[in-house]
C-alpha positions as CSV (number, residue, x, y, z in Angstrom):
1,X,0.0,0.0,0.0
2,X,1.4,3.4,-0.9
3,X,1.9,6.4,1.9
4,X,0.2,9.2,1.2
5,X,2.3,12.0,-0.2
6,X,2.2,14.7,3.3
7,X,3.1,18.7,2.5
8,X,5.3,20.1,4.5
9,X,3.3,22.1,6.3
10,X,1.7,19.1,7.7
11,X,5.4,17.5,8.5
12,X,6.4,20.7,10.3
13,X,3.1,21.2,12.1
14,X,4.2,17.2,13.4
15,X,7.3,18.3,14.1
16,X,6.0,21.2,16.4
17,X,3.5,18.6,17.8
18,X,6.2,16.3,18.8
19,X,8.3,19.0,20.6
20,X,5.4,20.5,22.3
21,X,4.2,16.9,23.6
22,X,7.6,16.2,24.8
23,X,8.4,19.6,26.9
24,X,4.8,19.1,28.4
25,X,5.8,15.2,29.8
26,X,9.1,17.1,30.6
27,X,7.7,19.5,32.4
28,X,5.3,16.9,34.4
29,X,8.2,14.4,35.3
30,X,10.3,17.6,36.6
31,X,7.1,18.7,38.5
32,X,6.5,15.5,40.1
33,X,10.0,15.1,40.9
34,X,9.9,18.8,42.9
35,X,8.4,18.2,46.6
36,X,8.9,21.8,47.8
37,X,5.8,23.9,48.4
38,X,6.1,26.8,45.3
39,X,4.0,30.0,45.1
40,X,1.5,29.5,42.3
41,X,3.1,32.2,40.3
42,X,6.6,30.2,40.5
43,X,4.7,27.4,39.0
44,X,3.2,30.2,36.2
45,X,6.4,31.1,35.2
46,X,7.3,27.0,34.8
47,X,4.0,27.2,32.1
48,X,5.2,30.4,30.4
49,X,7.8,28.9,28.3
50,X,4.9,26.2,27.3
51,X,2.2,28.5,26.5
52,X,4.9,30.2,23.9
53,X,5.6,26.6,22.1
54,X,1.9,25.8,22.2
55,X,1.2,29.5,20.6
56,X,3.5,28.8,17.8
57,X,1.9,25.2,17.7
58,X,-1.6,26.2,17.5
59,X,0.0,29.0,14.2
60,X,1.8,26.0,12.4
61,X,-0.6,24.1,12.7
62,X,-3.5,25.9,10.8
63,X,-4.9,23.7,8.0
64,X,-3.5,20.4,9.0
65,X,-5.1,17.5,10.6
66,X,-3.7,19.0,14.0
67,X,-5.3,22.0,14.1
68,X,-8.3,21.0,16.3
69,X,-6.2,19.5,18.9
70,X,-3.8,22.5,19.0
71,X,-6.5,24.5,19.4
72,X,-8.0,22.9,22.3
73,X,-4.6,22.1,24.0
74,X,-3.8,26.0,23.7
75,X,-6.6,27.2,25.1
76,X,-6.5,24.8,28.0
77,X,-3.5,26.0,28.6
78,X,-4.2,29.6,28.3
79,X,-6.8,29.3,31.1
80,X,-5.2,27.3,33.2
81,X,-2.2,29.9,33.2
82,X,-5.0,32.4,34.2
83,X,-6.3,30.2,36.7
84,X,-2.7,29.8,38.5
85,X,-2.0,33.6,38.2
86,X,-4.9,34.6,39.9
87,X,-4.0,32.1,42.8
88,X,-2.0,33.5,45.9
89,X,-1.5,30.3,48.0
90,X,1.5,28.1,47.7
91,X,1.4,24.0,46.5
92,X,3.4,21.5,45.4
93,X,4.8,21.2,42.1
94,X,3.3,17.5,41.6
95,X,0.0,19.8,41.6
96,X,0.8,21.0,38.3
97,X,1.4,18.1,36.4
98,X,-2.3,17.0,37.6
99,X,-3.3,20.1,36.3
100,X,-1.6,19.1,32.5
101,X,-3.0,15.7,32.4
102,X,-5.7,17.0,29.8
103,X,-2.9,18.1,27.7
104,X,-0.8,15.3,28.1
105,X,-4.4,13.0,27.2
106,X,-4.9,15.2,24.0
107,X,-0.9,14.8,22.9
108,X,-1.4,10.9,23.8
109,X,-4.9,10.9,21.5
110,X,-3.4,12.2,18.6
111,X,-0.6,10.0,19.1
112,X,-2.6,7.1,19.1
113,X,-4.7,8.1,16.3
114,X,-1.8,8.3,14.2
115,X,-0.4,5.2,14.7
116,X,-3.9,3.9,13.9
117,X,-3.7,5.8,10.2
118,X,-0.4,4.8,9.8
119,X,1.2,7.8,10.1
């Protein structure tokens, strides 16, 4: 059975799907590794450099089979940064990565999807 010819806007927007799905599981092993209680905002600015990669994700993405799921993942995101910045207590860092399993689901999903298509 041939492979489908894929444009490179759809490798590239893989490309950026990969990378964003592996600094989000990076992020959530370094989280749950952490046991000392942070300020909310110290875990906002641990999401900042994520919500960047998942903006240019959700842009390189437009047209392609990914776009839905960028979508949603960014704007998950997006809140959730909004949530924690508006939060004065303190918590532990595991906390966060609770707080990403949606993402990590959605990354999984499309993951799984692909392998299904052949991808």
């Amino acid at each position: 059975m041939k492979q489908p010819i894929r444009s490179r806007q759809v490798i590239q927007a893989q490309a950026l799907f990969d990378q964003a799905a592996l600094f989000t599981s990076a992020l959530c092993n370094v989280c749950n590794a952490n046991t000392e209680t942070m300020l909310y905002l110290e875990l906002a600015d641990l999401l900042r450099p994520l919500q960047l990669q998942l903006d240019e994700l959700e842009v390189g993405c437009v047209r392609t089979p990914l776009a839905a799921p960028a979508e949603r993942i960014n704007r998950y995101l997006t809140m959730l940064l909004k949530v924690i910045e508006g939060n004065q207590s303190h918590t532990e860092p595991c906390e966060l990565s609770v707080l990403l399993a949606p993402v990590m689901a959605e990354f999984e999903a499309v993951e799984l999807a692909q392998l299904r298509e052949g991808v």
